[in-house]
VOBA-1610 file (N, C-alpha, C; in pm, whole numbers, padded with zeros to 5 digits, always signed):
BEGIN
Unk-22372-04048-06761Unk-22410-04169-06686Unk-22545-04148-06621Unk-22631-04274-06642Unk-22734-04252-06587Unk-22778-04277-06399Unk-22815-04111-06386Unk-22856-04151-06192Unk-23013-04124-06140Unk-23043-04222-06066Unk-23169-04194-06018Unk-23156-04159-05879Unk-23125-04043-05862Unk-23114-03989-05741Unk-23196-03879-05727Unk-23286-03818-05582Unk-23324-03717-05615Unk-23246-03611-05587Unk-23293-03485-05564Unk-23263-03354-05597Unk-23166-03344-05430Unk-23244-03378-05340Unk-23193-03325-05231Unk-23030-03436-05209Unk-23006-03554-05255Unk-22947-03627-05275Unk-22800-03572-05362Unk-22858-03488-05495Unk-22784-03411-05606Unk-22700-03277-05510Unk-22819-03243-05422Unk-22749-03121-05380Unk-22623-03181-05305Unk-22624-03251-05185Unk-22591-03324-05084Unk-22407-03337-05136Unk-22486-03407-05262Unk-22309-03464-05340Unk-22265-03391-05375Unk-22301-03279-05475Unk-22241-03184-05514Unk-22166-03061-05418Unk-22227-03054-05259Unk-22172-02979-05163Unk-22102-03076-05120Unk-22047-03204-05185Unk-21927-03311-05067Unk-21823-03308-05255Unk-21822-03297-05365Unk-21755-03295-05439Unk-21694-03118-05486Unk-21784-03034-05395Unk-21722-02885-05422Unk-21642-02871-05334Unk-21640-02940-05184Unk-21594-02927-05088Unk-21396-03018-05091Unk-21397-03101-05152Unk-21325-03183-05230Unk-21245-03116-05361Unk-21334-03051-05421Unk-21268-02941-05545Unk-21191-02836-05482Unk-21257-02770-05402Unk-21193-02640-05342Unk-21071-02697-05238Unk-21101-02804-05167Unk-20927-02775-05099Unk-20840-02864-05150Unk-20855-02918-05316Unk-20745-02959-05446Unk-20689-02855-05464Unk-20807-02753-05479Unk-20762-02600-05564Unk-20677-02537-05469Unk-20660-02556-05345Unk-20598-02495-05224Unk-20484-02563-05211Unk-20475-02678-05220Unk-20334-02742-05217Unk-20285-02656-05340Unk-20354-02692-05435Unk-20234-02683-05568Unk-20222-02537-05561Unk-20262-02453-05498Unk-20244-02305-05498Unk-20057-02283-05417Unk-20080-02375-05306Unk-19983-02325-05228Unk-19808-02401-05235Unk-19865-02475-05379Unk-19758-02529-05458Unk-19670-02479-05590Unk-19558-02397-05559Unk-19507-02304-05629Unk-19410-02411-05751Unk-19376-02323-05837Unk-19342-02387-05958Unk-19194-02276-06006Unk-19169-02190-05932Unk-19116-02101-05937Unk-19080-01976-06070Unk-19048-01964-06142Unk-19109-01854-06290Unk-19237-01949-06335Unk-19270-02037-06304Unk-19388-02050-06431Unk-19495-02046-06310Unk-19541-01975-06298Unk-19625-01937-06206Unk-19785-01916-06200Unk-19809-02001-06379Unk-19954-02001-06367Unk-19958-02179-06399Unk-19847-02238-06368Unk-19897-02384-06380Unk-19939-02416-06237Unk-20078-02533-06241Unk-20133-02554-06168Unk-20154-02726-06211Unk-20070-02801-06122Unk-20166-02935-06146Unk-20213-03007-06033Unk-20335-02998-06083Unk-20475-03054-05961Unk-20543-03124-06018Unk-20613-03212-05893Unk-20718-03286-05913Unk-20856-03209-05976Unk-20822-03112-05911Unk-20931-03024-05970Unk-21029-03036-06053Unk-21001-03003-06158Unk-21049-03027-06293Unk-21130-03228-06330Unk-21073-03313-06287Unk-21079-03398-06277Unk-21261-03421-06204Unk-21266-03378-06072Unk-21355-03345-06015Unk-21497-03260-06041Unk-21439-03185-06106Unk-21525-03115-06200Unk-21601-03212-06329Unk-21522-03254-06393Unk-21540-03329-06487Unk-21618-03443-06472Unk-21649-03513-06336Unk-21707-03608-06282Unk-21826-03539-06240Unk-21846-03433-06170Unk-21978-03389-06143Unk-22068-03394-06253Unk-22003-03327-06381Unk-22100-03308-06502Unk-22140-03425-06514Unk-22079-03531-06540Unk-22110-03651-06600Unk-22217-03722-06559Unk-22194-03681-06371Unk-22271-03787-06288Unk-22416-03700-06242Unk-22397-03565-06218Unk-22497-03483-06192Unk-22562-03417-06283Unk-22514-03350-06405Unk-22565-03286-06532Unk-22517-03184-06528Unk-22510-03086-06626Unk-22443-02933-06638Unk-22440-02867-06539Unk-22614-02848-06482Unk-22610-02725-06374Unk-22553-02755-06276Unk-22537-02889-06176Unk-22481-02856-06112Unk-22287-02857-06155Unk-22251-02975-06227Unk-22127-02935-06285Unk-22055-02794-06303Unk-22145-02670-06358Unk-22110-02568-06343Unk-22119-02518-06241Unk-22210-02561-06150Unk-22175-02472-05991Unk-22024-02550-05936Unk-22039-02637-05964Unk-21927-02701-05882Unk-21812-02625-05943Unk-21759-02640-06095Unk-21692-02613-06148Unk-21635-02400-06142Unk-21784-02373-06116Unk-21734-02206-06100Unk-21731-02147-05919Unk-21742-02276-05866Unk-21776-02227-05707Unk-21628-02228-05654Unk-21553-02341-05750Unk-21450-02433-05750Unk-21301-02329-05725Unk-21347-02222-05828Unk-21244-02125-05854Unk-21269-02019-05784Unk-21401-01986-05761Unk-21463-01831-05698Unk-21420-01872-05576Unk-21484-01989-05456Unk-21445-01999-05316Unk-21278-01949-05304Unk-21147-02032-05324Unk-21050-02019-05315Unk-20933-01868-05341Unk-21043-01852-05528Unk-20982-01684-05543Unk-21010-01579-05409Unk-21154-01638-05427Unk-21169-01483-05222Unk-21098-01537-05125Unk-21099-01640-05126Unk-20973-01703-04960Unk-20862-01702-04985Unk-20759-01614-05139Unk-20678-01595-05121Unk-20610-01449-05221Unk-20746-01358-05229Unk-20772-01254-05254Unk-20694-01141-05168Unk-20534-01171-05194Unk-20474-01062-05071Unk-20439-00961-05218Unk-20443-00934-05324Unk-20424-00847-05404Unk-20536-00821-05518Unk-20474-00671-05586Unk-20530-00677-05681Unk-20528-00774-05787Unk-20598-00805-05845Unk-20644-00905-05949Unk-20611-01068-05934Unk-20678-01075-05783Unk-20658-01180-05731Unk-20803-01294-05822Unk-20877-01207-05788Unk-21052-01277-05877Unk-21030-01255-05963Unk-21022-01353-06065Unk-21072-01358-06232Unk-21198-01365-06277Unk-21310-01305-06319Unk-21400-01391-06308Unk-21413-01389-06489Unk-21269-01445-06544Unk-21319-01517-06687Unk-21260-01636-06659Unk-21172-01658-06561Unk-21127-01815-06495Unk-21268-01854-06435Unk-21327-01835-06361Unk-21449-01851-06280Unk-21579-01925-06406Unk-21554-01854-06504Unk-21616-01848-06630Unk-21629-02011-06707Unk-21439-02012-06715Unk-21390-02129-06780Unk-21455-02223-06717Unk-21421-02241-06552Unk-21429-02375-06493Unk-21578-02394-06468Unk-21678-02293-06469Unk-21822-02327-06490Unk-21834-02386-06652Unk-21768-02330-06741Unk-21798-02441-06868Unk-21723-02585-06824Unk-21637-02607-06747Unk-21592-02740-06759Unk-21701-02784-06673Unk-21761-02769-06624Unk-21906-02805-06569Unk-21980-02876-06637Unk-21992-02814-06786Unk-22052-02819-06894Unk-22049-02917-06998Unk-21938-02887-07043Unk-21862-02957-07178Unk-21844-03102-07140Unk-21799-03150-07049Unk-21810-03321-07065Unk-21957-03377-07100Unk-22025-03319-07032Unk-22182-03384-07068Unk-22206-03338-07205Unk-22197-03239-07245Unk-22257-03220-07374Unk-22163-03296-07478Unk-22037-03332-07441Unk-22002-03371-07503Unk-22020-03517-07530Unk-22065-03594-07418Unk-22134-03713-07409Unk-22267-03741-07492Unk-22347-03627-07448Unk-22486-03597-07564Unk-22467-03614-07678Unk-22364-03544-07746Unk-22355-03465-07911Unk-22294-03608-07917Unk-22204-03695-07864Unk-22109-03814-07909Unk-22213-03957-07908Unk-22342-03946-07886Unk-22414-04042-07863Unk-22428-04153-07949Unk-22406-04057-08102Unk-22444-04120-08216Unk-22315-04201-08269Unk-22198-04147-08238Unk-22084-04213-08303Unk-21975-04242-08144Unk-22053-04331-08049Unk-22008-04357-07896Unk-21904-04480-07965Unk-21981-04560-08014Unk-21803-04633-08076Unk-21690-04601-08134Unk-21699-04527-08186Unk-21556-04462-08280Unk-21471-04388-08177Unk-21553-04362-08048Unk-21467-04301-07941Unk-21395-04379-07880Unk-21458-04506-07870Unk-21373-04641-07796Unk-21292-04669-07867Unk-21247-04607-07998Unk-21100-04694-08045Unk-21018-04580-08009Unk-20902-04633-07914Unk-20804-04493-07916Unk-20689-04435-07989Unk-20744-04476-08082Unk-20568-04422-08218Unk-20617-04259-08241Unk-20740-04210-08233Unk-20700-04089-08254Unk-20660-04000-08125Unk-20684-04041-07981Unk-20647-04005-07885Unk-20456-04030-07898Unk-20434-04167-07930Unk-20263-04157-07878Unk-20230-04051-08054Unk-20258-04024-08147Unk-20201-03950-08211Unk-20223-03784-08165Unk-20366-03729-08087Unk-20387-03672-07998Unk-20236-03617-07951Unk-20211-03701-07852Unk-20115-03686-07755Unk-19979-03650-07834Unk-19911-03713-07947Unk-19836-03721-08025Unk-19859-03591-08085Unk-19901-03535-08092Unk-19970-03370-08144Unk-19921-03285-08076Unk-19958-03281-07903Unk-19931-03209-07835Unk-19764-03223-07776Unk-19719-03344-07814Unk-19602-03316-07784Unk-19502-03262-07903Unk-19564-03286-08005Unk-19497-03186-08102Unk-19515-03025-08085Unk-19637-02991-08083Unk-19683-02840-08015Unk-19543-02779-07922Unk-19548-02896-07807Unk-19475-02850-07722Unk-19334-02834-07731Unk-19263-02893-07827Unk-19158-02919-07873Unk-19136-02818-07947Unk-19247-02732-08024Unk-19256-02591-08090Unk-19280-02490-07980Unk-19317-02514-07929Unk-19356-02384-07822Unk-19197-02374-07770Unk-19100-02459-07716Unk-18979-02463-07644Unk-18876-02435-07798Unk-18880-02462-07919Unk-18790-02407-08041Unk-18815-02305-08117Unk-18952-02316-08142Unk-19009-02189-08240Unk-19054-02056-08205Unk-19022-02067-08051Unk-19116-01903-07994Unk-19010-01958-07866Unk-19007-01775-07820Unk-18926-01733-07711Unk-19025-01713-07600Unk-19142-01735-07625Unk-19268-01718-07528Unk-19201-01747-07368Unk-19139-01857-07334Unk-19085-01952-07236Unk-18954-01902-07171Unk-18869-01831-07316Unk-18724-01839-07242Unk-18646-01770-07155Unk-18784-01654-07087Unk-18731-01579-06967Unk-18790-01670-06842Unk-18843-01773-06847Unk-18896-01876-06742Unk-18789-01941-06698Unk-18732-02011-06807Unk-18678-02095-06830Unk-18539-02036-06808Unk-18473-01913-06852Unk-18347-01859-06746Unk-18253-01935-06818Unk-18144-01945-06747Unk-18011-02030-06777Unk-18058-02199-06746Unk-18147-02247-06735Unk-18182-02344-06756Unk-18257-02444-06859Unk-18283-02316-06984Unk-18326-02415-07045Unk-18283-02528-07160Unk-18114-02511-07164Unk-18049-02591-07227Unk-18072-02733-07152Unk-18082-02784-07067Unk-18144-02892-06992Unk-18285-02887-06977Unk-18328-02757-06914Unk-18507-02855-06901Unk-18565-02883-07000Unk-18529-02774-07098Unk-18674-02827-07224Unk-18629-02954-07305Unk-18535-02998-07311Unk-18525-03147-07331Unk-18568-03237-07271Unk-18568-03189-07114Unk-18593-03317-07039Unk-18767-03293-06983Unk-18838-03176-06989Unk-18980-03191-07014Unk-19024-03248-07145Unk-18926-03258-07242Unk-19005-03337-07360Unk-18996-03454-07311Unk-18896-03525-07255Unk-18916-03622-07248Unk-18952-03682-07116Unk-18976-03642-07037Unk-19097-03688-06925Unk-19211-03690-07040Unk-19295-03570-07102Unk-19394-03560-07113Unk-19399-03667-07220Unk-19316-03722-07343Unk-19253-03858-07381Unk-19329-03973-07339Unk-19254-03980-07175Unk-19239-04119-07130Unk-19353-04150-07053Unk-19475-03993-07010Unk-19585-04022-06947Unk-19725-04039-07065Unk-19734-04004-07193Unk-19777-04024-07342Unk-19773-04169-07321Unk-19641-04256-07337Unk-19633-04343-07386Unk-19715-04405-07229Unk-19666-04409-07127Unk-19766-04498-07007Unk-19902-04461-07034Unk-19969-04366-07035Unk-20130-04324-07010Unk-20146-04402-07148Unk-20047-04434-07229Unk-20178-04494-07367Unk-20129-04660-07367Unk-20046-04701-07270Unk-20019-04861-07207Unk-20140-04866-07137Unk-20147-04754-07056Unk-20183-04787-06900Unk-20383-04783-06956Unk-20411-04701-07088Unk-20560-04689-07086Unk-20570-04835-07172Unk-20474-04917-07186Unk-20490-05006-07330Unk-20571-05112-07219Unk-20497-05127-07137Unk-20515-05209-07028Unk-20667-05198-06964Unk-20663-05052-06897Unk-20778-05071-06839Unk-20858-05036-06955Unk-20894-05004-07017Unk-21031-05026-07109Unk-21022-05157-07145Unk-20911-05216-07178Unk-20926-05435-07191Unk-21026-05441-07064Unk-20992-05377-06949Unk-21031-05489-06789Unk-21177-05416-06808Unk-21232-05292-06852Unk-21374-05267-06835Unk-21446-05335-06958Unk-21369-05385-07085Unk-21503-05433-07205Unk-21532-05557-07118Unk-21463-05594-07008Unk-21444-05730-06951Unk-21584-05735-06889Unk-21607-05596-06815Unk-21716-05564-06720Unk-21819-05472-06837Unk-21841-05491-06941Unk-21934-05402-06982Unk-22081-05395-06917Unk-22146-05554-06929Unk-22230-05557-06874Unk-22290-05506-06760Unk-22151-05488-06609Unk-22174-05473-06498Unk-22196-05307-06518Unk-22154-05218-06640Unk-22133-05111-06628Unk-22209-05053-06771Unk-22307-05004-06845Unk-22339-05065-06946Unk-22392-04877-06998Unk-22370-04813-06884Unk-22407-04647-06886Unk-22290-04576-06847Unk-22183-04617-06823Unk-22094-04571-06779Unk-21963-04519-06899Unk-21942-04392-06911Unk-21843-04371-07020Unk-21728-04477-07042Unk-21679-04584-07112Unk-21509-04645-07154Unk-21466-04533-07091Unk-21352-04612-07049Unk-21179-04522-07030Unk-21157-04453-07175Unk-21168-04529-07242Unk-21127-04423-07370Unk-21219-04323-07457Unk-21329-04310-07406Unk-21440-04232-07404Unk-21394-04155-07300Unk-21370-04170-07160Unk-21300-04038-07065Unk-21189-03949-07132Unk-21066-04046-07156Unk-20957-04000-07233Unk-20962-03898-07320Unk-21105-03926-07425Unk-21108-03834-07540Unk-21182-03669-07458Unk-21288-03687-07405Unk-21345-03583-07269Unk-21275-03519-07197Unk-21161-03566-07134Unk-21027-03523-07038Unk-20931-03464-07203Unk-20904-03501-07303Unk-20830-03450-07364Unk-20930-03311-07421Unk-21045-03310-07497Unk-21066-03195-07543Unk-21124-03074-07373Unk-21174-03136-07292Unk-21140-03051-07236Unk-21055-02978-07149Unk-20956-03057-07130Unk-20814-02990-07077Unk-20755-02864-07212Unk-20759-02918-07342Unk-20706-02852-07439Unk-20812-02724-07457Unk-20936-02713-07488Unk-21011-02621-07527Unk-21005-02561-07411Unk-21082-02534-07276Unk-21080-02501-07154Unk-20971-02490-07103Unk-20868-02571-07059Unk-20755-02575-06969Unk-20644-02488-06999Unk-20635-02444-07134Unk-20545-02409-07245Unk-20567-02339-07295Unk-20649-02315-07400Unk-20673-02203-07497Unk-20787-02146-07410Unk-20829-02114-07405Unk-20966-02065-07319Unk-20935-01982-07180Unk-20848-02077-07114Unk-20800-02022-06978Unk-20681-01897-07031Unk-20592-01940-07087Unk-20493-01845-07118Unk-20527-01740-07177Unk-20685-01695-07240Unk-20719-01610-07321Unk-20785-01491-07222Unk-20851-01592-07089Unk-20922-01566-06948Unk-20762-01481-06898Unk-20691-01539-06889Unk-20579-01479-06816Unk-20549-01318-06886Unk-20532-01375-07046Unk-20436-01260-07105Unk-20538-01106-07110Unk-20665-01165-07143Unk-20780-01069-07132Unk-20800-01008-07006Unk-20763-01064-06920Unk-20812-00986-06765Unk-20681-00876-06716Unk-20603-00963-06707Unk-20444-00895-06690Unk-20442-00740-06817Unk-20431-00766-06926Unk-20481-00690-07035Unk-20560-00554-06985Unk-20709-00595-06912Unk-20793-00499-06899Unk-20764-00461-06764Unk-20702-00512-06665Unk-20645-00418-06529Unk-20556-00329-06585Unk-20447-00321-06713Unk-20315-00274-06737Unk-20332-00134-06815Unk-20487-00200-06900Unk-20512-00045-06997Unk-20607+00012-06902Unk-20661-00042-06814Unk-20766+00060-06720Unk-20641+00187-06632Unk-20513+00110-06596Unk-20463+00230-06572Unk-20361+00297-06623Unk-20394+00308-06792Unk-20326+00349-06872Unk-20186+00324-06989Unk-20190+00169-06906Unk-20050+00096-06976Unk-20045-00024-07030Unk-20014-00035-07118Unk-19973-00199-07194Unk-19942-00320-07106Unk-19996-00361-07164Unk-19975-00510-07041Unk-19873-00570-07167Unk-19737-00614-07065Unk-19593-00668-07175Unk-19666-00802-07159Unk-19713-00877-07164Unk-19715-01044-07169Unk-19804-01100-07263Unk-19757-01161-07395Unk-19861-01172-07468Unk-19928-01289-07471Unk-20029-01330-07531Unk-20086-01479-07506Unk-20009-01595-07520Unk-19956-01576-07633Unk-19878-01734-07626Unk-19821-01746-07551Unk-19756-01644-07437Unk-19669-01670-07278Unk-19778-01727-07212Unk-19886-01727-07174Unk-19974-01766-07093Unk-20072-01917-07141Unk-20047-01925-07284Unk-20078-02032-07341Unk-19933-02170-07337Unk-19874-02135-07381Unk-19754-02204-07316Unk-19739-02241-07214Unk-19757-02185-07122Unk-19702-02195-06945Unk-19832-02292-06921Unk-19955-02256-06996Unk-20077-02391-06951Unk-20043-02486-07009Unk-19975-02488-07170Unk-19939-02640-07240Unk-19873-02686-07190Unk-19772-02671-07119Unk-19669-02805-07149Unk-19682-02866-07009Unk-19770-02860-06945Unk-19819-02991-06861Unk-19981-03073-06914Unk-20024-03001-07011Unk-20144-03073-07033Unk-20119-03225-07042Unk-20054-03320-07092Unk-20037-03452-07102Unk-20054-03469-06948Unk-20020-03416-06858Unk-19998-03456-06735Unk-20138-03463-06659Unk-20206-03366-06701Unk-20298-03336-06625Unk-20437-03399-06736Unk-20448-03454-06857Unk-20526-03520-06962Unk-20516-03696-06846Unk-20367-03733-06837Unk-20347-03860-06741Unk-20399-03870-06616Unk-20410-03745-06521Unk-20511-03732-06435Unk-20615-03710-06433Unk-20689-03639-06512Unk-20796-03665-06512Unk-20884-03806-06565Unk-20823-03841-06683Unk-20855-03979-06740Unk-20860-04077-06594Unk-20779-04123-06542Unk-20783-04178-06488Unk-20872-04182-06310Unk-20870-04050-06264Unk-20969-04030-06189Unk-21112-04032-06153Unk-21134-03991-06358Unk-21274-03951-06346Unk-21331-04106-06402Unk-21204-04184-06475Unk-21315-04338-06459Unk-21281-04436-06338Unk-21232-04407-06292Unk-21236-04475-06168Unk-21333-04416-06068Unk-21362-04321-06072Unk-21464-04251-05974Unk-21623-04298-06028Unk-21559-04278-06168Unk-21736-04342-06193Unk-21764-04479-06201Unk-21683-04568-06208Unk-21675-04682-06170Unk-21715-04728-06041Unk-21630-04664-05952Unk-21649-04675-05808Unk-21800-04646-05784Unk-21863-04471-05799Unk-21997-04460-05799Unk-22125-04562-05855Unk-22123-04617-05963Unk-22150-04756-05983Unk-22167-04856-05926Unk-22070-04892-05862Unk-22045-05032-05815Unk-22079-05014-05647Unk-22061-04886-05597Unk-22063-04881-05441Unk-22165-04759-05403Unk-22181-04632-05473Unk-22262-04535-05463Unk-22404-04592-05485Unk-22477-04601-05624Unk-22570-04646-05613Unk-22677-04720-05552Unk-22584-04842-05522Unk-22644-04947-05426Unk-22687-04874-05299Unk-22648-04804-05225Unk-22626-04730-05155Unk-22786-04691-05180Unk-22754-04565-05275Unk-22880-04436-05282Unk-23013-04559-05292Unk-23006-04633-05385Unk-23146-04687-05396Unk-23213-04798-05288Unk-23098-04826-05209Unk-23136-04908-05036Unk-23205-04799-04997Unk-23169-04696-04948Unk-23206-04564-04911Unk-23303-04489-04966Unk-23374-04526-05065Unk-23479-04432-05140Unk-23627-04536-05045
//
């Protein structure tokens, strides 16, 4: 999205949207999940994802790696409390929405139709439906409970698939309504596809690799096998991604909407 703001303006926002990132990341820290203990769902990411868009990479990646570094030291009571290949990740989610906006410039319509996003989604809930039958990755989490939950996370994750692709049908109808008023501003279903590859590449494969690699290299530094293999840590990030693809979608176009319609006016009274 295009901003004519200057620099001292860029800094300004980006220290009121890191400040905003970091105590998401602090709530959702002190929100336990009990065995699955590396799910995290936050605004977070969401926030992140809006900086890039609205500010450009560099600062997106500060926001995005300040995002994880501030909170890991403020709650750095152990060893291998700092990751810094998590720190890593969330400076590329800094990244990747904008470039992915760049590289999509040329084929920006084919993003506005969303059939490959809801088959997208339809993907991952098959994934997930394999991750809970085809691999035991899960079933010491999951305990004597998972004859009930993993049915009934398929089908939440089901019944929230089927709303986020009602609920984007809708609002991308109510924004072609407003194109004009908004004419630089990513579609909802241009977010959707942005919030889906980077929750999946980053959020998922990337982070869990950040996890398994770090854990990994504390375990052989003092001589021993680390028992947890990736797909445990890739798993435990999938099977809320639908959840957190719906939050972000929906945050990060409403935020830029909002910035639009009420931010701007604003900065350029003021210039």
């Amino acid at each position: 999205m295009k901003t004519n703001i200057t620099m001292v303006q860029k800094i300004t926002f980006a220290a009121m949207l890191l400040s905003m990132s970091i105590l998401m990341t602090l709530l959702a820290k002190m929100i336990s999940y009990g065995s699955f203990f590396f799910v995290r769902i936050s605004l977070t990411p969401g926030i992140i994802v809006y900086a890039s868009l609205v500010l450009g990479p560099l600062y997106g990646a500060i926001v995005g790696a300040a995002s994880d570094l501030i909170p890991a030291i403020t709650y750095a009571t152990g060893t291998g409390a700092i990751n810094p290949f998590i720190t890593l990740v969330y400076g590329l989610l800094g990244i990747l929405p904008w470039l992915i906006v760049k590289v999509s410039c040329h084929f920006r319509t084919a993003l506005r139709k969303p059939y490959i996003f809801y088959v997208s989604l339809a993907l991952i809930l098959g994934i997930v439906a394999a991750l809970f039958y085809a691999t035991d990755w899960l079933d010491d989490s999951f305990g004597n409970a998972a004859v009930w939950a993993k049915p009934a996370i398929l089908g939440v994750t089901a019944f929230l698939d089927v709303g986020l692709c009602v609920s984007l049908y809708y609002w991308n109808d109510h924004y072609q309504s407003k194109i004009l008023d908004y004419p630089d501003v990513p579609s909802p279903n241009e977010i959707a596809f942005i919030s889906l590859i980077s929750e999946v590449v980053l959020m998922n494969v990337l982070k869990a690799l950040a996890f398994w690699g770090f854990y990994n290299f504390l375990a052989y530094s003092d001589g021993y096998p680390f028992p947890l293999s990736y797909g445990f840590f890739f798993s435990m990030l999938f099977i809320v991604s639908s959840l957190e693809i719906m939050i972000m979608t929906f945050a990060v176009s409403w935020m830029l909407i909002f910035t639009k319609r009420y931010i701007h006016p604003l900065v350029e009274q003021n210039k």
